[in-house]
C-alpha positions in Angstrom: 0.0 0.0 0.0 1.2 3.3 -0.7 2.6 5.3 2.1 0.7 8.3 0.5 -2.6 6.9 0.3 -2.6 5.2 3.7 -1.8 8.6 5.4 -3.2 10.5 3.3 0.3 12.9 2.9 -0.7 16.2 1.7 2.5 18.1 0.4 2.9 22.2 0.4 5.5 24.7 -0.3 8.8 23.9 -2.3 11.4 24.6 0.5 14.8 22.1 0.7 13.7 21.1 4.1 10.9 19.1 5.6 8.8 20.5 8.4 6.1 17.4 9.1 2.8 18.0 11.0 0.9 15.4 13.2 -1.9 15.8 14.8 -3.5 14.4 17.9 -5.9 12.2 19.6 -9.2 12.6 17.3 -7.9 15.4 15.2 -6.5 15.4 11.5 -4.5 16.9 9.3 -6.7 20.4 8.7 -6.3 20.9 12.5 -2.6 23.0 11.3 -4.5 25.4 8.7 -3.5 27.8 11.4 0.3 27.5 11.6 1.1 25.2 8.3 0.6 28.4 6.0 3.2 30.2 7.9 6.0 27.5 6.8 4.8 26.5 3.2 7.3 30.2 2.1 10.1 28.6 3.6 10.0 25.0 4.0 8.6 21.5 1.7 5.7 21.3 4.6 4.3 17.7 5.3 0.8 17.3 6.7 -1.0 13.7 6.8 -3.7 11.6 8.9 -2.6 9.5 11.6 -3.8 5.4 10.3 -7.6 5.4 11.9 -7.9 8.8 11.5 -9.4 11.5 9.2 -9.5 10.3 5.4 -6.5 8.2 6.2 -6.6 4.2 4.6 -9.1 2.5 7.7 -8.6 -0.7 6.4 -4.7 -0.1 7.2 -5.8 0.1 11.0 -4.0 -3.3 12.5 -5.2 -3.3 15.8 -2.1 -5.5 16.9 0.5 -2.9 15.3 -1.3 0.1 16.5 -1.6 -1.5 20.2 1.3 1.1 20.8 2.5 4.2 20.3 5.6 2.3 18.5 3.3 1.4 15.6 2.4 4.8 14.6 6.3 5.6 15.5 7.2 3.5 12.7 4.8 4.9 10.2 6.5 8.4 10.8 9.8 7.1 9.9 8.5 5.7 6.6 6.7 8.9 6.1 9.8 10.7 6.0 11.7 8.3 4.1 8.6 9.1 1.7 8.7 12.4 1.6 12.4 14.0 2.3 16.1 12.4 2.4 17.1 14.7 4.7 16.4 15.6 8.7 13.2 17.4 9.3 11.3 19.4 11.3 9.0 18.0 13.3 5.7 19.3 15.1 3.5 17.2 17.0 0.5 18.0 18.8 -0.3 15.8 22.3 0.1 11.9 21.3 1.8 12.8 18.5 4.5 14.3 20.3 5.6 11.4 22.0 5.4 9.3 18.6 7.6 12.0 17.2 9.5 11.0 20.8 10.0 7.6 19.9 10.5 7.9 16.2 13.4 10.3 16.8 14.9 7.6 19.5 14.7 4.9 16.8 16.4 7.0 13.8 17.7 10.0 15.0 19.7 11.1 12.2 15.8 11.8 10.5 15.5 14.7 12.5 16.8 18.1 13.3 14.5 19.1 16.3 11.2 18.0 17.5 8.0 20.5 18.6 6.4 19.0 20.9 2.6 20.7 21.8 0.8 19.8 24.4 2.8 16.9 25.5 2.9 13.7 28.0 4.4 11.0 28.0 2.6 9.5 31.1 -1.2 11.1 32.0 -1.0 8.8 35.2 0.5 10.0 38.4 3.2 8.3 40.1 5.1 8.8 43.3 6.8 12.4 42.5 5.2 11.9 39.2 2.3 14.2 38.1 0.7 13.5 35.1 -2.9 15.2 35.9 -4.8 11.9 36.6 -5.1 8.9 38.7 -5.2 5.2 37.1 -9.1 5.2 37.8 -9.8 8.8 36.7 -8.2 7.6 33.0 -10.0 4.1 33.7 -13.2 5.8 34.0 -12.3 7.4 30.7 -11.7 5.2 28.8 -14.8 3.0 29.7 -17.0 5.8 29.4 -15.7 6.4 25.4 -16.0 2.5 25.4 -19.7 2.6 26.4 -20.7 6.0 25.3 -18.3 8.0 22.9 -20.8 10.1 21.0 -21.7 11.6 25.2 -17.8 11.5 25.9 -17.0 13.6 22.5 -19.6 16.6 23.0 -19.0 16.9 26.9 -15.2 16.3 26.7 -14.5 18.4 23.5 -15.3 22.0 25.1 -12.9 20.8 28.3 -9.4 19.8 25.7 -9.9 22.8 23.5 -10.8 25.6 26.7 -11.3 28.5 24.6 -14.1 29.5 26.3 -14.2 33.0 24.1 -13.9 31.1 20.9 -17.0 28.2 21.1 -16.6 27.0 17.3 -13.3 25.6 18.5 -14.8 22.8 20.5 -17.9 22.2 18.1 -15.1 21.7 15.4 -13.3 19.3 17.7 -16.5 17.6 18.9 -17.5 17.1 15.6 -13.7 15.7 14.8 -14.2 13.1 17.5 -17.3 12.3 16.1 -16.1 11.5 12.8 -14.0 9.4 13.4 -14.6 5.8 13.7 -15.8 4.9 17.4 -13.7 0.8 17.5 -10.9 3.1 16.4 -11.3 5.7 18.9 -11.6 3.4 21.6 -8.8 1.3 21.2 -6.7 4.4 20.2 -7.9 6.2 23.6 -6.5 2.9 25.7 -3.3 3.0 23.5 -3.1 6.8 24.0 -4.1 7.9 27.6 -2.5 4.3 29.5 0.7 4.4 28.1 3.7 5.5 29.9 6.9 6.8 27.5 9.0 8.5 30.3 11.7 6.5 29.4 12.1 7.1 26.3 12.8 10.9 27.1 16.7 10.7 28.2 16.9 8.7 25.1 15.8 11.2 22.9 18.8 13.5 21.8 16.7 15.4 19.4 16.0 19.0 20.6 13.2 19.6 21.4 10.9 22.6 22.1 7.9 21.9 25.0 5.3 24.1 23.9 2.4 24.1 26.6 -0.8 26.5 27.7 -0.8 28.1 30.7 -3.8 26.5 31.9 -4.5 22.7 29.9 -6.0 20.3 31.7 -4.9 17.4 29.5 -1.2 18.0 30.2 -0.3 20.4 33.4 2.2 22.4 33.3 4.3 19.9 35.8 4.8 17.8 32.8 6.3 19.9 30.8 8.5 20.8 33.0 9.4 17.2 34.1 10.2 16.8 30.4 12.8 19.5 30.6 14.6 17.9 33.0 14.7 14.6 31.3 15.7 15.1 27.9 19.2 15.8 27.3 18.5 19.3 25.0 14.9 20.6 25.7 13.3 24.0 26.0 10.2 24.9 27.6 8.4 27.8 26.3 4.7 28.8 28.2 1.7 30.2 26.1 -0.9 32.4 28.1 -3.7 29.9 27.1 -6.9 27.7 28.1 -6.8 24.5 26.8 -5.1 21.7 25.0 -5.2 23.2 21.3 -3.0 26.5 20.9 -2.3 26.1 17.6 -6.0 26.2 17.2 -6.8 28.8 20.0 -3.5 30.9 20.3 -1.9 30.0 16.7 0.0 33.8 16.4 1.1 32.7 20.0 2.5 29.3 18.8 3.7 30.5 15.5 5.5 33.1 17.2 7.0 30.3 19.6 8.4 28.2 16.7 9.9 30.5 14.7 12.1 31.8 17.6 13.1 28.6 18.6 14.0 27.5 14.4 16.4 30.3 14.7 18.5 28.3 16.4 18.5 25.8 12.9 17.7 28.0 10.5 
């Protein structure tokens, strides 16, 4: 199967490097109109649909491979291969971040920094560990998109994107949830909210930017800067924003953020 088609790889702008896009947990691909525009002048930019999500192959969905984060990992690194033979940029918004995390472990030499928005590696707490919720809060969670995930989408949507000023935010994410296909989003949730990549950070030697809101409920600020410590070359950088989605709700914010840190590269 083609690795086009099965993601769904869109390609924009005719720069000699890659900056590649991923979105998160229920999202797709049009979720970067905000930011991706800002690249396309300067850079080849790479946007696509996580397998399972938006008009992405479905029949590609292996539940076995995609029982971890390591499955989608591996279709980033062919998407690159696909797309560039050289080191890219990569942005990643909440589980894609930590994909991006372990991609970048497994090949390093395809990257030249990683964006991480909205990140966690581990939404459990843990001794010293905060990662915003208990094993039974993300239990309850999960079993309630298991037995209810239309309910779950339209109450849970308006609490990820916060944005309270800007309500067509979380009816376009509720009705993102909603499209996509409810086995898929269940077994994606487990795979997503009960894994725990902490120890994959030290082994990261990508740098990395940790871009996180003010206020997000999904990913507290303590994680962020627990992931500061544990890499070997990470920034954190704050936004003055409610929710999960500042690329959506803050994007001059978050475009701002980025291009300061590229400097650095570029």
């Amino acid at each position: 199967m083609s690795v086009y088609l099965r993601n769904n790889i869109k390609v924009i702008g005719n720069g000699s490097t890659a900056i590649v896009f991923a979105h998160g947990f229920g999202c797709d691909q049009n979720m970067w109109r905000y930011l991706a525009p800002s690249f396309t002048d300067r850079f080849k930019v790479i946007l696509f649909d996580l397998v399972g999500s938006g008009k992405s192959d479905l029949s590609a969905y292996d539940y076995e491979k995609y029982s971890s984060l390591h499955g989608y990992a591996d279709d980033l690194i062919e998407i690159i291969d696909e797309v560039t033979d050289k080191p890219v940029i990569f942005v990643g918004h909440s589980v894609s971040t930590i994909i991006g995390l372990l991609a970048s472990v497994d090949a390093p030499d395809k990257f030249t920094c990683q964006i991480m928005i909205g990140p966690s590696p581990c939404y459990i707490n843990e001794g010293d560990y905060i990662g915003g919720f208990s094993r039974a809060d993300v239990e309850e969670l999960c079993n309630t998109i298991d037995s209810n995930y239309l309910g779950w989408s339209s109450t849970m949507a308006p609490v990820i994107m916060g944005a309270p000023e800007q309500p067509e935010l979380a009816e376009e994410l509720t009705n993102s949830f909603c499209r996509t296909d409810p086995k898929i989003s269940q077994h994606f949730a487990r795979v997503t909210f009960l894994s725990d990549h902490r120890d994959a950070l030290p082994k990261s030697v990508t740098p990395a930017l940790i871009l996180q809101c003010s206020d997000d409920f999904i990913a507290p600020r303590t994680v962020g800067e627990y992931m500061q410590k544990e890499m070997p070359d990470a920034e954190l950088r704050i936004i003055d924003n409610v929710g999960h989605c500042p690329h959506l709700s803050a994007p001059h914010a978050s475009i701002e953020a980025i291009e300061n840190y590229l400097k650095k590269f570029y």
